[in-house]
Residue, then its C-alpha position, 0 to 999 in steps of 0.5 A: x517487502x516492497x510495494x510497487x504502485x502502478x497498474x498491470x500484472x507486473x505489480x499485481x504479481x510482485x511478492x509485496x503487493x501479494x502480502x499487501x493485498x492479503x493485508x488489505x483483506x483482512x482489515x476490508x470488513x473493519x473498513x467498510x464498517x468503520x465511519x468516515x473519519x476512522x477510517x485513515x487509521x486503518x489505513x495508518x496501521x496497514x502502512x506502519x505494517x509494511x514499514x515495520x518489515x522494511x517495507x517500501x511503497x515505490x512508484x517507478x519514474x517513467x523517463x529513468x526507469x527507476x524506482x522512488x519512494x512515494x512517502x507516507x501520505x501517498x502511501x495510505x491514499x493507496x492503502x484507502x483506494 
């Protein structure tokens, strides 16, 4: 289940991000109660979990239209927002 990065109601709506939201929530306690320095491993484990379904996290490229892969790192900022 892919994960489309942007704003609006075309991403919110998108199966993946649905489970991604869902996933988000069930970590979002732990996070808040987590101190600073252990929180990207939340973030980590959320990622991995979308990778291990054959997940993608896809940011579309404005002047082609096509959708690209924004890699680990830029995935987990987006997990930790």
């Amino acid at each position: 289940v892919d994960v489309l990065c942007g704003r609006g109601g075309g991403t919110n709506a998108h199966p993946g991000n649905k489970y991604f939201r869902d996933k988000i929530n069930m970590y979002r306690r732990a996070y808040l109660k987590t101190r600073k320095n252990d929180k990207p491993a939340i973030s980590r484990s959320i990622v991995q979990s979308i990778r291990e379904r054959n997940g993608r996290f896809l940011k579309k490229d404005e002047k082609s239209g096509l959708y690209f892969e924004i890699g680990d790192d830029n995935a987990r900022e987006k997990t930790s927002q």
